[in-house]
GUVOMAR-947835 format. One record per atom (N, C-alpha, C): residue number from 1; residue in one letter; atom name; x negated, y, z. Coordinates in steps of 0.02 Angstrom, whole numbers, always signed. Atoms other than C-alpha are relative to their C-alpha. Layout:
<marses>
     n   res   atom        u        v        w
   NUM     A     CA        X        Y        Z
...
</marses>
This chain:
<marses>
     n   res   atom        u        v        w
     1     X      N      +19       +6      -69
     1     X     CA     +527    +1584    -3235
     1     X      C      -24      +68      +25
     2     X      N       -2      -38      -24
     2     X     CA     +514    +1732    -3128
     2     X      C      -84      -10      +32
     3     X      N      +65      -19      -23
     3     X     CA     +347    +1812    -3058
     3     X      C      -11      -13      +65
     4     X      N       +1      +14      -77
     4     X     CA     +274    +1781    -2886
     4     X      C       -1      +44      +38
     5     X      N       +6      -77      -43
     5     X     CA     +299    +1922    -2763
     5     X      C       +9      -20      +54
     6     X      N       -3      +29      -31
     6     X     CA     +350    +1809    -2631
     6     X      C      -32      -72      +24
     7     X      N      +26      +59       +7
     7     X     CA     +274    +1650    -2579
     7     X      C      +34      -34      +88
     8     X      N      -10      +20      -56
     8     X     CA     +326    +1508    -2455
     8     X      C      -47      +23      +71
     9     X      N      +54      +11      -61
     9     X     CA     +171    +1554    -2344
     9     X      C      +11      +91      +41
    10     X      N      -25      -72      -22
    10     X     CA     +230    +1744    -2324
    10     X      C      +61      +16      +47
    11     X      N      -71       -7      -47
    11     X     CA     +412    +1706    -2240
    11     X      C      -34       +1      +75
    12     X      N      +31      -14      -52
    12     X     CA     +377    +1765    -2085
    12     X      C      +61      -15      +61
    13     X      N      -55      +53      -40
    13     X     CA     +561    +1682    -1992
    13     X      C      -37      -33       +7
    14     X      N      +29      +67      -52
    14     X     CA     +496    +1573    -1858
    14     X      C      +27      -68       -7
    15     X      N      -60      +48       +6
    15     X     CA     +646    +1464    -1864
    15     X      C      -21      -26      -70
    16     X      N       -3      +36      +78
    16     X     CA     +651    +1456    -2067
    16     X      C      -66      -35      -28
    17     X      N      +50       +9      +36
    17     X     CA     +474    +1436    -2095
    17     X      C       +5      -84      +26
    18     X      N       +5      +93      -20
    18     X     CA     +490    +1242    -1986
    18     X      C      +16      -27      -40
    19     X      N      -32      +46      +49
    19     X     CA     +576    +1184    -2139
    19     X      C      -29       -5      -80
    20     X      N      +53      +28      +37
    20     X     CA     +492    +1098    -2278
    20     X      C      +18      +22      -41
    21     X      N       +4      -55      +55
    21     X     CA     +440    +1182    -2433
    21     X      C      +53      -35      -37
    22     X      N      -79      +14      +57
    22     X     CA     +583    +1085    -2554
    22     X      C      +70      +11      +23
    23     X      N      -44      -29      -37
    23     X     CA     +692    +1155    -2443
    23     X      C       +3      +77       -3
    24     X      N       +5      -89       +5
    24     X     CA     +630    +1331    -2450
    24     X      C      -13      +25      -83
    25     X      N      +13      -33      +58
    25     X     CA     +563    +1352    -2636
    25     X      C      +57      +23      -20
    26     X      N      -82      -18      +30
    26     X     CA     +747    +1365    -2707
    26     X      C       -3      +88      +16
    27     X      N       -1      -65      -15
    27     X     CA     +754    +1526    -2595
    27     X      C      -51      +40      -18
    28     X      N      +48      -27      +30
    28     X     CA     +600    +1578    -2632
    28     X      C      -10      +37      -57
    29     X      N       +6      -32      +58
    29     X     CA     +624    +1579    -2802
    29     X      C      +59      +37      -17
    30     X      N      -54      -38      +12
    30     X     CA     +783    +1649    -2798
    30     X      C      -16      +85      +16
    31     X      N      +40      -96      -27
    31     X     CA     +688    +1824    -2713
    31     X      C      -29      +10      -31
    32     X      N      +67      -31      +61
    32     X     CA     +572    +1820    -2846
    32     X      C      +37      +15      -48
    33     X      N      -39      -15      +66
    33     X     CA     +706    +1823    -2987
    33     X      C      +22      +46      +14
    34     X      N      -55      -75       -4
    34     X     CA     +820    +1957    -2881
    34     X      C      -60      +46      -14
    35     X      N      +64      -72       -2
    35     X     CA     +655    +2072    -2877
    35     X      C      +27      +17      -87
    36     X      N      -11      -19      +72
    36     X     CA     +656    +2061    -3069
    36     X      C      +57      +12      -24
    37     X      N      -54      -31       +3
    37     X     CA     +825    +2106    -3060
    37     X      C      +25      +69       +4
    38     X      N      +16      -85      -12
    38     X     CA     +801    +2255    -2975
    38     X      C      -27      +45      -29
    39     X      N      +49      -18      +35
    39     X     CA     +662    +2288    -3063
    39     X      C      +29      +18      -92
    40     X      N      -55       +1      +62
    40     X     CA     +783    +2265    -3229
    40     X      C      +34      +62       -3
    41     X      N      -79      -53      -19
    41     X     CA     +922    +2399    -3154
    41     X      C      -58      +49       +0
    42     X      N      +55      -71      -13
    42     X     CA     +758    +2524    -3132
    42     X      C      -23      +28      -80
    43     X      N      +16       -9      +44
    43     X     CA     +724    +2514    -3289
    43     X      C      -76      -30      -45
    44     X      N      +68      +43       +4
    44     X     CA     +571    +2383    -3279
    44     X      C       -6      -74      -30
    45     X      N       -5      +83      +30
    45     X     CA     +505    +2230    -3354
    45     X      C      -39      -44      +44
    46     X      N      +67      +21      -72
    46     X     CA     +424    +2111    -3221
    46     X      C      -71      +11      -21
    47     X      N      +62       -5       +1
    47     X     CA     +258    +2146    -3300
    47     X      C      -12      +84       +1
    48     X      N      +30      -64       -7
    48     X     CA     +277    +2317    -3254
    48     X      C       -3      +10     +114
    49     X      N       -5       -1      -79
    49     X     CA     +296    +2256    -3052
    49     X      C      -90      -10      +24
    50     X      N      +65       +3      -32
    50     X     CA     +129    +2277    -2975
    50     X      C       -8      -63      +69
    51     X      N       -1      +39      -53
    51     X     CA      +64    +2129    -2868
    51     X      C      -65       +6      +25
    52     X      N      -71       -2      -56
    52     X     CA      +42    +2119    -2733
    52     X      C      +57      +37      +28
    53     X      N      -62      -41       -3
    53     X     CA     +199    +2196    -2693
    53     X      C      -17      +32      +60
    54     X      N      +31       -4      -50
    54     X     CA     +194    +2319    -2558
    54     X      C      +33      -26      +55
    55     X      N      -36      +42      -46
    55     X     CA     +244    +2263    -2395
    55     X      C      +68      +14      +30
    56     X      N      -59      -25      +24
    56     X     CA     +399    +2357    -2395
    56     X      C      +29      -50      -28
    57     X      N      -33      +39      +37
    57     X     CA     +453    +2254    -2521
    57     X      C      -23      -69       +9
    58     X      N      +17      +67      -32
    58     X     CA     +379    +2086    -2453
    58     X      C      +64       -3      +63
    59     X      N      -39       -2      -83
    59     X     CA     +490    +2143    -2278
    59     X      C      +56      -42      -51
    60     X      N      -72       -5      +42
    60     X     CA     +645    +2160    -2430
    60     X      C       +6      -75       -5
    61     X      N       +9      +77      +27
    61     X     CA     +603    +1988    -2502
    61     X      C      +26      -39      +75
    62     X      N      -22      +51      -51
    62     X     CA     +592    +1917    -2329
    62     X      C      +74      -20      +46
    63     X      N      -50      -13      -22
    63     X     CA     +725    +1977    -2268
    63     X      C      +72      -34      -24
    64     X      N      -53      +41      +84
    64     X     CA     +829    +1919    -2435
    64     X      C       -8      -87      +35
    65     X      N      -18      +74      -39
    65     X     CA     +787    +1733    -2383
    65     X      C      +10      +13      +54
    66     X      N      -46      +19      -71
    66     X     CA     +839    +1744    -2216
    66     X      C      +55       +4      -18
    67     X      N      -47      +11      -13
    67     X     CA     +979    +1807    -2260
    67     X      C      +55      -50      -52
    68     X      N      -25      +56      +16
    68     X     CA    +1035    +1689    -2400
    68     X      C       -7      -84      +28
    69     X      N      +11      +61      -22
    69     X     CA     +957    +1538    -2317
    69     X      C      +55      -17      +64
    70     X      N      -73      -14      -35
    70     X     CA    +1081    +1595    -2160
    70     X      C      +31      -24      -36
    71     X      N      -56      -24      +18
    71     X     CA    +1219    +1633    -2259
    71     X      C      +26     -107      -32
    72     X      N       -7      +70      +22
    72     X     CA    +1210    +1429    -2331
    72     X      C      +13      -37      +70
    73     X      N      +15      +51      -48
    73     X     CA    +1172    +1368    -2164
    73     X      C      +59       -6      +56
    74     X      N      -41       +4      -79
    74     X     CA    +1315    +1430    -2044
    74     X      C      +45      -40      -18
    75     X      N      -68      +49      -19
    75     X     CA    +1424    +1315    -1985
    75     X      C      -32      -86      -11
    76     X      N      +14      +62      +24
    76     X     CA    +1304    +1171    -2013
    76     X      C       -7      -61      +57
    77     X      N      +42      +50      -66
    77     X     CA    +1256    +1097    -1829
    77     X      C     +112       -5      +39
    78     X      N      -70      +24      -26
    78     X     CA    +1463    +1119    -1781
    78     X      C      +72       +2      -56
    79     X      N      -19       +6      +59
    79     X     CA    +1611    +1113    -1868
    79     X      C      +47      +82       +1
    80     X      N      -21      -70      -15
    80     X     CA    +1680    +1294    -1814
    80     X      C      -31      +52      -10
    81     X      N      +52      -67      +10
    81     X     CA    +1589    +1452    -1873
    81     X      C      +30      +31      +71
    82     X      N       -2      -48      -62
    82     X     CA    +1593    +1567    -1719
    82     X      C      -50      +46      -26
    83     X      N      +84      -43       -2
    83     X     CA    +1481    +1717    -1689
    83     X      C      -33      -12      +31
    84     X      N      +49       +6      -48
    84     X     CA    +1386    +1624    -1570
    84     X      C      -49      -43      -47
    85     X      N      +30      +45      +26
    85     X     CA    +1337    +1511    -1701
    85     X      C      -83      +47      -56
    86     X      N      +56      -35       +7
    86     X     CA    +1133    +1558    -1739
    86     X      C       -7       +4      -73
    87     X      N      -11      -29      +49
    87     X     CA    +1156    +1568    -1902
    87     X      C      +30      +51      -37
    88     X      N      -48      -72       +8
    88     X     CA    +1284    +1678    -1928
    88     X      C      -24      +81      +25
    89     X      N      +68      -67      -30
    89     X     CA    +1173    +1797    -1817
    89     X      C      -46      +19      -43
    90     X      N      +40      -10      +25
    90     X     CA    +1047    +1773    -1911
    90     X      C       +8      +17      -96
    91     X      N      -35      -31      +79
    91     X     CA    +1135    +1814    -2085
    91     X      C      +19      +75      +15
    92     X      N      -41      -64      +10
    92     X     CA    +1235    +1975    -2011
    92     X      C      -80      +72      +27
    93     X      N      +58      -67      -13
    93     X     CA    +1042    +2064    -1942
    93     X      C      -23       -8      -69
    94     X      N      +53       -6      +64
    94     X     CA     +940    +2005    -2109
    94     X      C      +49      +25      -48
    95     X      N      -37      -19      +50
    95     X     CA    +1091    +2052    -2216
    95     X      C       +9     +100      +26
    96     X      N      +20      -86       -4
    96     X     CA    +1077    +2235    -2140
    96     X      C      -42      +25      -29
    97     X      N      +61      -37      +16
    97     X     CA     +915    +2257    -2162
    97     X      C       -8      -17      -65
    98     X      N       +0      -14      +83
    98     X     CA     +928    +2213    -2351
    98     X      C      +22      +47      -20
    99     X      N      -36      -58      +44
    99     X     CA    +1036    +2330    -2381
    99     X      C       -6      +54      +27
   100     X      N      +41      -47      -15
   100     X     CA     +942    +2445    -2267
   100     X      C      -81      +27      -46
   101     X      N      +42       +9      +22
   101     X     CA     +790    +2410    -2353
   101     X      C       -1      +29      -61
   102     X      N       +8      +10      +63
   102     X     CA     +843    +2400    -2531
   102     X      C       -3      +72      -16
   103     X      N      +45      -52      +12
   103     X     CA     +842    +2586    -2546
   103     X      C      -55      +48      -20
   104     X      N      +86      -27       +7
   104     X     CA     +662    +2620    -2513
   104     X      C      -19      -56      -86
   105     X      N      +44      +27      +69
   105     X     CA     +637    +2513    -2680
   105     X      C      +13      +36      -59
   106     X      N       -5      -51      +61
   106     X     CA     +610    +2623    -2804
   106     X      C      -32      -19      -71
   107     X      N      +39      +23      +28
   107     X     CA     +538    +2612    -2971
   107     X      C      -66       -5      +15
   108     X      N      +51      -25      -43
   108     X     CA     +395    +2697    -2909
   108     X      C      -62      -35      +23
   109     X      N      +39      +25      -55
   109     X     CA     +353    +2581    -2766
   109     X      C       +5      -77      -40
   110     X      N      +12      +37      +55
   110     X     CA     +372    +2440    -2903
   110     X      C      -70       -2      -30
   111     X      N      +56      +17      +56
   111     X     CA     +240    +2492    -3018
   111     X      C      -58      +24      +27
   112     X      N      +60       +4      -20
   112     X     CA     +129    +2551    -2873
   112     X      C      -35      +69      -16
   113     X      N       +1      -94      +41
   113     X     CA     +167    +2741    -2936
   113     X      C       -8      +47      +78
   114     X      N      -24       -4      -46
   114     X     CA     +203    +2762    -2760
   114     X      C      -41      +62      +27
   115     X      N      +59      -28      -25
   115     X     CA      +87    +2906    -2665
   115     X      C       +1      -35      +73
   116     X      N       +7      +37      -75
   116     X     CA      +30    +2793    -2535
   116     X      C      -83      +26      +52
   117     X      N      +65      -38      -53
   117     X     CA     -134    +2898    -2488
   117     X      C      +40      +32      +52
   118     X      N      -11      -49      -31
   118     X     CA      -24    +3003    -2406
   118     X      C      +78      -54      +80
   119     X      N      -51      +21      -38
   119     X     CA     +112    +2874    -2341
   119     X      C       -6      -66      +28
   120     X      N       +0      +52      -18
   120     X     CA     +126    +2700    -2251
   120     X      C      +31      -52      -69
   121     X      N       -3      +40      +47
   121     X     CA     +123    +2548    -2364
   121     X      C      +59      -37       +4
   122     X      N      -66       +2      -33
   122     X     CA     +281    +2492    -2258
   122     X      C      +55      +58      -26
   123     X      N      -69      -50      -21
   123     X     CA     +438    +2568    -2277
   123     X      C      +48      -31      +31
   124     X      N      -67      +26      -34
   124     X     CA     +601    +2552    -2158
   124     X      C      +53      +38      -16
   125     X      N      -77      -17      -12
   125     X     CA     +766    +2574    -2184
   125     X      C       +2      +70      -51
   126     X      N      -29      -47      +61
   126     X     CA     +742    +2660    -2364
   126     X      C      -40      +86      +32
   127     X      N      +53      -46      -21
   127     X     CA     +610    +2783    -2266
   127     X      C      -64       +7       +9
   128     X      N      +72      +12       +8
   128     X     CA     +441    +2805    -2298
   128     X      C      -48      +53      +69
   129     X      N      +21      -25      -53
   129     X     CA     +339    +2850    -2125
   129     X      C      -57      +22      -21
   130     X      N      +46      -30       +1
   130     X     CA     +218    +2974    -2144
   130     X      C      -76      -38      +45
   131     X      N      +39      +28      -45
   131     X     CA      +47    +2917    -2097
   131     X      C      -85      +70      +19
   132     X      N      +66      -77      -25
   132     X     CA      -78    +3090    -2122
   132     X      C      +43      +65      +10
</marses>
């Protein structure tokens, strides 16, 4: 079983969060295993992931369920995918920003190696915003 870095009470989707936790854990835990995945390819063992994760990598996570919880959901309310259909929307922005995101995850910002005196605890788009 995979570590907690994510939790149902952190998804921060308006929409996804209305839907009841045996509905959401699945995804949940599915973002907690990819972390340790990542965390694997870095060269880490999950007990070298520092928690709480920073929020950078909370965005990553969140982002990750949206966009698999999407990616299950389109086409569910008609029987035609379109691009109007709000799912599909909502798979093709959160599936950017994963793979905008995933970048900024470094080992680094994993084990909390990170120099965050000097930088925002956030990162976007695989860029870390100066904060002094």
């Amino acid at each position: 079983m995979a570590g907690t870095y994510i939790t149902i009470a952190d998804i921060t989707n308006a929409h996804i969060k209305k839907f009841k936790e045996d509905t959401l854990t699945p995804y949940v835990l599915r973002a907690n295993t990819h972390l340790e995945t990542l965390a694997n390819r870095l060269g880490l063992l999950p007990a070298d992931i520092v928690t709480p994760v920073e929020e950078g990598v909370l965005e990553y996570l969140n982002d990750y369920i949206v966009s698999k919880f999407s990616k299950d959901s389109m086409g569910v309310n008609q029987s035609d995918v379109t691009g109007d259909d709000m799912y599909t929307k909502m798979y093709a922005i959160a599936n950017k920003s994963v793979a905008d995101l995933k970048g900024g995850i470094t080992a680094k910002v994993l084990t909390g190696d990170a120099d965050n005196s000097k930088s925002a605890r956030s990162f976007s788009y695989g860029v870390r915003i100066r904060t002094s």
